[in-house]
ZAMI-228569 format. One line per field, with one value per residue: z, y, x of N, C-alpha, C, O in turn. Coordinates in nm, 4 decimals, always signed. Example, Ala and Ser with C-alpha at 12.3 -4.5 7.8 and 13.67 -1.06 7.14 Angstrom:
BEGIN
n.up <- (+0.7800:+0.7080)
n.north <- (-0.5690:-0.2250)
n.east <- (+1.3190:+1.2850)
ca.up <- (+0.7800:+0.7140)
ca.north <- (-0.4500:-0.1060)
ca.east <- (+1.2300:+1.3670)
c.up <- (+0.7800:+0.7870)
c.north <- (-0.3300:+0.0030)
c.east <- (+1.3200:+1.2900)
o.up <- (+0.8465:+0.8039)
o.north <- (-0.3319:+0.1138)
o.east <- (+1.4236:+1.3409)
END
This chain:
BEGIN
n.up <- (+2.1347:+1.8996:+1.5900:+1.4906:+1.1976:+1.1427:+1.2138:+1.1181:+0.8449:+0.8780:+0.9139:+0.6835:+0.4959:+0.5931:+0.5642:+0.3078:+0.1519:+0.2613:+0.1268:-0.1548:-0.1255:-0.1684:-0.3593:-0.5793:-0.7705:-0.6995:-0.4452:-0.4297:-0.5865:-0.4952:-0.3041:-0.4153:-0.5019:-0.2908:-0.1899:-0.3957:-0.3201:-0.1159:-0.1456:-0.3479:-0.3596:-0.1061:-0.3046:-0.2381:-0.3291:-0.1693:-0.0448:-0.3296:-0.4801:-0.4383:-0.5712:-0.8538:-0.8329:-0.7303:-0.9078:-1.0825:-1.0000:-0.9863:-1.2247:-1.2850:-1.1963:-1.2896:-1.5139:-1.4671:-1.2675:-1.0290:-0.7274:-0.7170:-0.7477:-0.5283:-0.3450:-0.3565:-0.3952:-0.0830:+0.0349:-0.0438:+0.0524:+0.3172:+0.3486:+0.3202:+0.4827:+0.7293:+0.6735:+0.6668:+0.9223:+1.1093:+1.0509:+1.2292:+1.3402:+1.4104:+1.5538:+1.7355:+1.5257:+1.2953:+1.2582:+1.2658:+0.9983:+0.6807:+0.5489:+0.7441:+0.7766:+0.5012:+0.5794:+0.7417:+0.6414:+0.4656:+0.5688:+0.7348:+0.4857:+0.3787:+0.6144:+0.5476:+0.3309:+0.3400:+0.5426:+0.3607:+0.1283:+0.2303:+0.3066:+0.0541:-0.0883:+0.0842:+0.0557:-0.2217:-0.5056:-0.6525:-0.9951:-1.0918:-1.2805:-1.5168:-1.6960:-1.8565:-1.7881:-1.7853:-2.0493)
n.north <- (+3.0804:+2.8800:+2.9374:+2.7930:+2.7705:+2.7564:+2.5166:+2.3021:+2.3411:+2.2953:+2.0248:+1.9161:+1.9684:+1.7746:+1.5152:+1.5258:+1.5270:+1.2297:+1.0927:+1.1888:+1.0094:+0.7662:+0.7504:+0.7099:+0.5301:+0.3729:+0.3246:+0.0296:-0.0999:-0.1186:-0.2575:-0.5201:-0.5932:-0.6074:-0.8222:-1.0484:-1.0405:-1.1725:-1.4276:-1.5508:-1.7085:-1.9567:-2.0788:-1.9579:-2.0781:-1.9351:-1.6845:-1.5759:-1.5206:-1.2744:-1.0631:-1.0188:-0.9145:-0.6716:-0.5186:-0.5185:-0.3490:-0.1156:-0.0779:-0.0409:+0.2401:+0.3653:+0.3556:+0.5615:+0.4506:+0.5368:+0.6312:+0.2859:+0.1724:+0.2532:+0.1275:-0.1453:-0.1982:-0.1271:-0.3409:-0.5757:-0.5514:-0.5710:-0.7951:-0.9785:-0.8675:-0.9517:-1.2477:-1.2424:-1.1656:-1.3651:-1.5655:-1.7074:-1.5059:-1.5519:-1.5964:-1.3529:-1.3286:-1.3256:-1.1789:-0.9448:-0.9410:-0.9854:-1.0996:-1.0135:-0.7762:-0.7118:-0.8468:-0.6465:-0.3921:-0.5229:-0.5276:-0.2878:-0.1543:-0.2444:-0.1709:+0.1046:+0.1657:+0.0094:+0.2171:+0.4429:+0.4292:+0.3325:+0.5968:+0.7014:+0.6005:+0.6045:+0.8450:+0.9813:+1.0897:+0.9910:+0.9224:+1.0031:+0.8364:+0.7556:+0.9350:+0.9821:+0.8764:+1.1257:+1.0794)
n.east <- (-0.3260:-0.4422:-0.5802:-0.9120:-0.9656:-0.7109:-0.5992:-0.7930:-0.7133:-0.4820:-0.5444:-0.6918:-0.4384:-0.3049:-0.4581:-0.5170:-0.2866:-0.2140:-0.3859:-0.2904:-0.0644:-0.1750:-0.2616:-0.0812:+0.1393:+0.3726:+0.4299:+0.2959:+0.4391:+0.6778:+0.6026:+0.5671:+0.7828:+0.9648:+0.8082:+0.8503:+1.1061:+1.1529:+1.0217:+1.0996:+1.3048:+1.3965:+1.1715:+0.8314:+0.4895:+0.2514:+0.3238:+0.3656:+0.1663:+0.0606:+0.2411:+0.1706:-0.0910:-0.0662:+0.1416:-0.0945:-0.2594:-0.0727:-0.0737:-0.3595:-0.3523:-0.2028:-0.3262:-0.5667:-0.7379:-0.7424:-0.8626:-0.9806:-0.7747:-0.6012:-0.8158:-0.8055:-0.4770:-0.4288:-0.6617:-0.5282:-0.2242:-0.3462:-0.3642:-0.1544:-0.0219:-0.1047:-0.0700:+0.1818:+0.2577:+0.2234:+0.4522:+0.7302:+0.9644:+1.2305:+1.5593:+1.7677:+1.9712:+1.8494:+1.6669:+1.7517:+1.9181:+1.9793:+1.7775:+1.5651:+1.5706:+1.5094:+1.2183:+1.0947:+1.1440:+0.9169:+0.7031:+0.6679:+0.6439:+0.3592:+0.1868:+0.1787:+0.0927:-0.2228:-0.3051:-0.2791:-0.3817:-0.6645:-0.7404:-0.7182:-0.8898:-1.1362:-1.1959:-1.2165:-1.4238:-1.6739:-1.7472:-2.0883:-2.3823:-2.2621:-2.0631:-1.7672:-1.3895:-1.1377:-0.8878)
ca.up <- (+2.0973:+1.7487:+1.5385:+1.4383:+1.1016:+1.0690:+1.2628:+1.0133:+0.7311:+0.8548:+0.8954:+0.5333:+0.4543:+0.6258:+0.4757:+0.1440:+0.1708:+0.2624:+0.0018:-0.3081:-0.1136:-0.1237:-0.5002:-0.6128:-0.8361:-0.6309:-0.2873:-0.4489:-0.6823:-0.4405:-0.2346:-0.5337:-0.4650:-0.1607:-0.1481:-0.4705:-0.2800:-0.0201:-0.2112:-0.4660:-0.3151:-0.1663:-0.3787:-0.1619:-0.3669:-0.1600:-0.0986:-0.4457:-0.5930:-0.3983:-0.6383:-0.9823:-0.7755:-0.6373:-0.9944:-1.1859:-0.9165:-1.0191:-1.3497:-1.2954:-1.1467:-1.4214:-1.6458:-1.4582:-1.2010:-0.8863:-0.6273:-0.7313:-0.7248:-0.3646:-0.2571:-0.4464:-0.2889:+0.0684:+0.1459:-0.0541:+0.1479:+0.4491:+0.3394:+0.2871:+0.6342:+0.8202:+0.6479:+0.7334:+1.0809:+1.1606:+1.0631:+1.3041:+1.2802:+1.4994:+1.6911:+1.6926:+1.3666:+1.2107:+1.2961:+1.2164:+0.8810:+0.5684:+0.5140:+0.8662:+0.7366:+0.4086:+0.6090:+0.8344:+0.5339:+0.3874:+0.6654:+0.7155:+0.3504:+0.4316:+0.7167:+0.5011:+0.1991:+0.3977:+0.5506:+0.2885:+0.0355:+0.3047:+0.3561:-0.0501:-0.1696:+0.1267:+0.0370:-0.3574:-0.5593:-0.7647:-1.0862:-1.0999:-1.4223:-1.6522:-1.7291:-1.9050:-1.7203:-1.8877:-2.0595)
ca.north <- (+2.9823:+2.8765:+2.9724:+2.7111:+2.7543:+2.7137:+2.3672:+2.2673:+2.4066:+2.1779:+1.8529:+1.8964:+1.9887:+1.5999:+1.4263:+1.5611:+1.4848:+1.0623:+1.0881:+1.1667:+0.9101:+0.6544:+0.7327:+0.7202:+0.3787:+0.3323:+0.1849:-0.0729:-0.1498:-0.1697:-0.3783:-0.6430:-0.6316:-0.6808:-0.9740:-1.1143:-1.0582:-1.2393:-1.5619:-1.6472:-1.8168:-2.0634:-2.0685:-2.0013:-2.0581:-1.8528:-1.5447:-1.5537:-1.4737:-1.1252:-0.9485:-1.0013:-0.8294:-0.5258:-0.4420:-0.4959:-0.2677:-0.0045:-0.0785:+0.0885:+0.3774:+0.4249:+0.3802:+0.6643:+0.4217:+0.5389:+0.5651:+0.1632:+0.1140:+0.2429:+0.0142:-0.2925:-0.1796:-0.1777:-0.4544:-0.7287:-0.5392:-0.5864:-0.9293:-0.9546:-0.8432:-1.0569:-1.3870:-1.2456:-1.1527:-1.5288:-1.5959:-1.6455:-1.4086:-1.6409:-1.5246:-1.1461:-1.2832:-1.3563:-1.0492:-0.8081:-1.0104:-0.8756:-1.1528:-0.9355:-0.5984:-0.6854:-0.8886:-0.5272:-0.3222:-0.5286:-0.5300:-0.1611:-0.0939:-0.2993:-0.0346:+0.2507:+0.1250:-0.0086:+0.3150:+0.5729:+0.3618:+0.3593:+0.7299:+0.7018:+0.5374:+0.6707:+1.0150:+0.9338:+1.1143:+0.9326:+1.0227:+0.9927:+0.8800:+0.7187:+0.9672:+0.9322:+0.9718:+1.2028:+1.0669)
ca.east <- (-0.4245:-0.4406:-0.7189:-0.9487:-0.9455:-0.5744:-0.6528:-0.8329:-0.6673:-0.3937:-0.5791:-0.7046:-0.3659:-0.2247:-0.5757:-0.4689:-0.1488:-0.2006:-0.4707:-0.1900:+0.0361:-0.2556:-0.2854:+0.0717:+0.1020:+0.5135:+0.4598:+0.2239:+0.5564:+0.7857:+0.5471:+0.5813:+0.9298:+1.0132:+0.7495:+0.9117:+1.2583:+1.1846:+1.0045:+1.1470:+1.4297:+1.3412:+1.0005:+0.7035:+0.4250:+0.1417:+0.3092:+0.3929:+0.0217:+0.0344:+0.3198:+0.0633:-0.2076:-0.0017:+0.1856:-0.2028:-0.3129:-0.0162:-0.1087:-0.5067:-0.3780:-0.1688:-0.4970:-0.6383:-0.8520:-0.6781:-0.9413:-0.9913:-0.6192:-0.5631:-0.8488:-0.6640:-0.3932:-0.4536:-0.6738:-0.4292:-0.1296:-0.3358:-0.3908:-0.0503:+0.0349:-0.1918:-0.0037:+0.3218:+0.3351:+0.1902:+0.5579:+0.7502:+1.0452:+1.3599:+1.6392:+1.8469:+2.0701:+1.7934:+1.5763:+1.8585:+2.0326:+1.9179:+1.6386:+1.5074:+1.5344:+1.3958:+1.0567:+1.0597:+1.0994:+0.8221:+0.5869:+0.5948:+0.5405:+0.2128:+0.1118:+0.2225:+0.0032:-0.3165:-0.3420:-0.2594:-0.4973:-0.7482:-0.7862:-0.7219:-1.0413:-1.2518:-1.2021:-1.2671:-1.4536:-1.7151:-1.8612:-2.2142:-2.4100:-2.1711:-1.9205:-1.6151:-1.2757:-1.0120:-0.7616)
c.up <- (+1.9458:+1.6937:+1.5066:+1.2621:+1.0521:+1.1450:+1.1635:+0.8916:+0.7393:+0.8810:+0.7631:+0.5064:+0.4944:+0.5023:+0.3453:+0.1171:+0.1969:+0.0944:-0.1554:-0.3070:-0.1670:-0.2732:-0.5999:-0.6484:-0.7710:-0.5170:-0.3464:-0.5629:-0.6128:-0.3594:-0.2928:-0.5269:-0.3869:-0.1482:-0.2371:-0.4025:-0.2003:-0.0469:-0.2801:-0.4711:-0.1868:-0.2200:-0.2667:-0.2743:-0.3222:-0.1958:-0.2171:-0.5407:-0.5217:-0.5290:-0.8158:-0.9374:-0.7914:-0.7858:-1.0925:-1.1014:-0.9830:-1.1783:-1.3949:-1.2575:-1.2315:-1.5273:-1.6095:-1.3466:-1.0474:-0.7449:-0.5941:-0.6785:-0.5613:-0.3107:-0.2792:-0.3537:-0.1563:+0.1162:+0.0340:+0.0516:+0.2585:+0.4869:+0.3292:+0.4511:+0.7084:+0.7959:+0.7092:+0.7936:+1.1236:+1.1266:+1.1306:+1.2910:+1.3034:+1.5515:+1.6301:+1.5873:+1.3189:+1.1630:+1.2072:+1.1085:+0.7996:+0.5197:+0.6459:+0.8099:+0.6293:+0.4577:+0.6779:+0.7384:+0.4776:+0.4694:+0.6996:+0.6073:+0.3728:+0.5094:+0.6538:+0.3844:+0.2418:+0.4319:+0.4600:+0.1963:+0.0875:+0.2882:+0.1752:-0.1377:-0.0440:+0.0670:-0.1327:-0.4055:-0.6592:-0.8662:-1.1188:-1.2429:-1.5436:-1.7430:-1.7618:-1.8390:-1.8869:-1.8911:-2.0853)
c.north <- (+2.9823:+2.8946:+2.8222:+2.6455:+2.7125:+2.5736:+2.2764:+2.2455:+2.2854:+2.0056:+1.8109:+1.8939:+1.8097:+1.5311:+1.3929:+1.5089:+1.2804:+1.0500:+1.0770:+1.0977:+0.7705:+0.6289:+0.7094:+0.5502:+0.2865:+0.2263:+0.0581:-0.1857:-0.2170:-0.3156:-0.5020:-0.6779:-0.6973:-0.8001:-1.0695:-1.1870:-1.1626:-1.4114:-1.5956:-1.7345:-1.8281:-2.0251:-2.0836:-1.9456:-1.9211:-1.6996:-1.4233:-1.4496:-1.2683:-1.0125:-0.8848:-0.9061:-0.6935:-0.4735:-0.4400:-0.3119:-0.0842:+0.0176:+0.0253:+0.1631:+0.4434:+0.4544:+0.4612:+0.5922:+0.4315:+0.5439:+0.3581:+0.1273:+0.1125:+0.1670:-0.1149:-0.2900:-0.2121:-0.2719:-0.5340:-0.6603:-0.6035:-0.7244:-1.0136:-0.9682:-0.9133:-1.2404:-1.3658:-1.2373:-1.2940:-1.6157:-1.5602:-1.5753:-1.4740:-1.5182:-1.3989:-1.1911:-1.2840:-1.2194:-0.9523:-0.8649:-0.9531:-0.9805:-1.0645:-0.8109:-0.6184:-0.7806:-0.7493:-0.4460:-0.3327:-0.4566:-0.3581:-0.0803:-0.1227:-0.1976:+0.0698:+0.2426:+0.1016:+0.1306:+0.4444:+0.5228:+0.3834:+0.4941:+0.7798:+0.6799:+0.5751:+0.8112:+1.0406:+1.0075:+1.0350:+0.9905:+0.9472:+1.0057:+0.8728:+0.8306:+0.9266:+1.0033:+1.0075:+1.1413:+1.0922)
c.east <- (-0.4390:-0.5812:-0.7683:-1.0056:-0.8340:-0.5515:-0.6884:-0.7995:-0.4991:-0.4047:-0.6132:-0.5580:-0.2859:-0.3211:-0.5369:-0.3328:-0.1065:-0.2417:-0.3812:-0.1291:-0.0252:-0.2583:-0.1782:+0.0660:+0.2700:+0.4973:+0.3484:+0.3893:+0.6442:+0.7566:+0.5719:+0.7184:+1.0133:+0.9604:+0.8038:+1.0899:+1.2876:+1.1504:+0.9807:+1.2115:+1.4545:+1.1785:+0.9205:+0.5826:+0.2614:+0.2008:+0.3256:+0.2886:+0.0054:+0.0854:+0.2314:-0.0152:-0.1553:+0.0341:-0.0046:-0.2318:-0.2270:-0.0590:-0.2442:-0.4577:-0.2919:-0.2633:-0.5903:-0.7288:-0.7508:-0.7362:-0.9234:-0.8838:-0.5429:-0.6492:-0.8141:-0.5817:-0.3478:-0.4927:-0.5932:-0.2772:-0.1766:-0.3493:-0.2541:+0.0259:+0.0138:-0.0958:+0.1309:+0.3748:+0.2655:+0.3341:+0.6436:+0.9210:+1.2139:+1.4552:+1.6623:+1.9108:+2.0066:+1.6850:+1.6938:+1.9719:+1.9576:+1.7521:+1.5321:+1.5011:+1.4401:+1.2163:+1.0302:+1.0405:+0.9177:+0.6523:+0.5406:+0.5634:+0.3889:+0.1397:+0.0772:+0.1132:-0.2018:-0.3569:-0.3639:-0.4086:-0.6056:-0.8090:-0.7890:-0.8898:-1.1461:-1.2577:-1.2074:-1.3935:-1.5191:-1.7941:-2.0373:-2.2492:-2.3112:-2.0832:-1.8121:-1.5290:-1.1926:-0.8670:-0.6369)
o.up <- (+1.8815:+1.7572:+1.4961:+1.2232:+0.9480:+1.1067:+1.1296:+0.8266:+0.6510:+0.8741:+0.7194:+0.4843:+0.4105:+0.3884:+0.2872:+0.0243:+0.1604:-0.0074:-0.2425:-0.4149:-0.2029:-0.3180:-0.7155:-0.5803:-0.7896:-0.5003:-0.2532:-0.5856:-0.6357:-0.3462:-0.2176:-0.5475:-0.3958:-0.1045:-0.1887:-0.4165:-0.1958:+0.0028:-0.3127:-0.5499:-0.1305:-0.1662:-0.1983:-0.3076:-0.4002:-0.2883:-0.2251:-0.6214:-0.5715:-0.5758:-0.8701:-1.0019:-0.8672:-0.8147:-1.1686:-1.1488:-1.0115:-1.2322:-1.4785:-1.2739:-1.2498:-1.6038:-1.6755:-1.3123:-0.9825:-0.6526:-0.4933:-0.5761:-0.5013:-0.2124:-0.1813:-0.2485:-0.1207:+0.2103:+0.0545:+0.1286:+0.3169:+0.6002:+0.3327:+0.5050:+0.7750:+0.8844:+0.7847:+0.7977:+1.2442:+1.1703:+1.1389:+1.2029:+1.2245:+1.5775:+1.5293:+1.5120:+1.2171:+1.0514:+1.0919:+1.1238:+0.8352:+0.4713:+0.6200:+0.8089:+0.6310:+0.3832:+0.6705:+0.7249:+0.4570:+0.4409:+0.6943:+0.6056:+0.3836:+0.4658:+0.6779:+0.3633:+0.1836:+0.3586:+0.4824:+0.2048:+0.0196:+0.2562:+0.1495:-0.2182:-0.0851:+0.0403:-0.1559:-0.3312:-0.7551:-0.8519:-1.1695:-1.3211:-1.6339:-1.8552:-1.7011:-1.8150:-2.0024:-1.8094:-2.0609)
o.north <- (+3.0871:+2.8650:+2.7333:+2.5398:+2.6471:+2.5238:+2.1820:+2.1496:+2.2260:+1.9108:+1.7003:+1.7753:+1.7476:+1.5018:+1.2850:+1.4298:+1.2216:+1.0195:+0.9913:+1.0575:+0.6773:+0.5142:+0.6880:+0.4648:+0.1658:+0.1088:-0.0203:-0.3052:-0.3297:-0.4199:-0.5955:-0.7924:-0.7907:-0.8921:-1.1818:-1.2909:-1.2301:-1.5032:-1.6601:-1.8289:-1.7411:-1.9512:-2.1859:-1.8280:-1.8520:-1.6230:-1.3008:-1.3585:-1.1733:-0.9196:-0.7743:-0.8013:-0.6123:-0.3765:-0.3447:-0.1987:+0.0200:+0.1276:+0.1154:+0.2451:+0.5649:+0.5504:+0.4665:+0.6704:+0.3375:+0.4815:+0.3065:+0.0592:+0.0311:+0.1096:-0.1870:-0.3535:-0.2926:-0.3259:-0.6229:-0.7441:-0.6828:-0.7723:-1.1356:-1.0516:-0.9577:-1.3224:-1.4457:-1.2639:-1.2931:-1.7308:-1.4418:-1.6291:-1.4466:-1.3997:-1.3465:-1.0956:-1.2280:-1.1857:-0.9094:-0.8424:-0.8729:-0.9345:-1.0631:-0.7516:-0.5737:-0.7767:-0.7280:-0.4084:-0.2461:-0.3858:-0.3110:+0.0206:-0.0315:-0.1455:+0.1327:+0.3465:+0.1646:+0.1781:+0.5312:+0.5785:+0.4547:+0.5018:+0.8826:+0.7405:+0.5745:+0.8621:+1.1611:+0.9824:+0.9996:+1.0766:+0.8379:+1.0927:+0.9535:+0.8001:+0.8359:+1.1238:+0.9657:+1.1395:+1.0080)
o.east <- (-0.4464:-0.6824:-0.6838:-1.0553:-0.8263:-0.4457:-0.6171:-0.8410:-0.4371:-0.3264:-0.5814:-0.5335:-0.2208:-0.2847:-0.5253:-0.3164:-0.0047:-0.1795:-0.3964:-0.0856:+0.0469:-0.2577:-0.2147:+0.0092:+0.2860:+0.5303:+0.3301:+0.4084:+0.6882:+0.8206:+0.5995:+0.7584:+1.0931:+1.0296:+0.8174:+1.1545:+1.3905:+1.2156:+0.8810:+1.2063:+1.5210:+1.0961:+0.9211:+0.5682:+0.1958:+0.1737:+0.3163:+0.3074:-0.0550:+0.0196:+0.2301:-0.0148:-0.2083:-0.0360:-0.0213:-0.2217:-0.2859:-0.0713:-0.2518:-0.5481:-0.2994:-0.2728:-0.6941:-0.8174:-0.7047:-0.6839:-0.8753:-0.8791:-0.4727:-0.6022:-0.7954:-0.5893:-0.2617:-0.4344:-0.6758:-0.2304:-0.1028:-0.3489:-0.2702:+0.0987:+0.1073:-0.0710:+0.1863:+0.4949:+0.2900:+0.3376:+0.6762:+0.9880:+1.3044:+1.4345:+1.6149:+1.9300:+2.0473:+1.6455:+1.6889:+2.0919:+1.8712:+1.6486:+1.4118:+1.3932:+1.3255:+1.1184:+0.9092:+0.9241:+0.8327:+0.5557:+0.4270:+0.4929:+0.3069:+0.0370:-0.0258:+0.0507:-0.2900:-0.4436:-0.4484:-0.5180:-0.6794:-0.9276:-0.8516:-0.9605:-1.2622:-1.3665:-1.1980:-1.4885:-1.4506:-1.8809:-2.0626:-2.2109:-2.2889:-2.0428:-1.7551:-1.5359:-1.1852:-0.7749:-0.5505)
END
């Protein structure tokens, strides 16, 4: 029977572990990528306005506002996600051709981002009382 401290000791140890993923300024990059990859050509104007968001977003957590940045983050991914599975996906060449891998790619960056961000900016640390962060 496992102790219940080392239970514990390894749910902090996951928690902690999304938490640095959630804060990490990359999967918000790549996110910009893939959504760029996919419309630019042919031009789709909406899902266009996402990729500005996602790299500003990497941008604060480069400037030290990373709590902020994983909640940025997540809900425009999940906003993100929500537009793009309402498309509908067409047959098996189309599913499994590379415009299919890179909407599957994209879509589970979306999951991977929503969630990590999530457990990112809940678990946030705020400073109380106008403090300056360290730069």
């Amino acid at each position: 029977m496992a102790d219940a401290s080392q239970e514990e000791r390894a749910k902090e140890g996951t928690l902690q572990t999304l938490k640095s993923l959630g804060e990490n300024p990359l999967p918000a990059t790549i996110l910009a990528t893939l959504i760029t990859a996919q419309s630019l050509r042919p031009f789709r104007a909406l899902p266009m306005l996402f990729p500005p968001v996602l790299l500003l977003s990497s941008y604060l957590n480069v400037g030290g506002f990373k709590a902020d940045s994983a909640g940025i983050t997540a809900a425009w991914s999940g906003i993100y996600f929500l537009l793009a599975a309402r498309r509908k996906a067409g047959g098996i060449r189309q599913r499994f051709g590379t415009r299919g891998i890179v909407r599957g790619a994209t879509l589970g960056m979306c999951v991977f981002n929503v969630g990590t961000g999530a457990v990112a900016y809940t678990m946030a640390k705020r400073r109380q009382g106008g403090e300056k962060r360290a730069t």
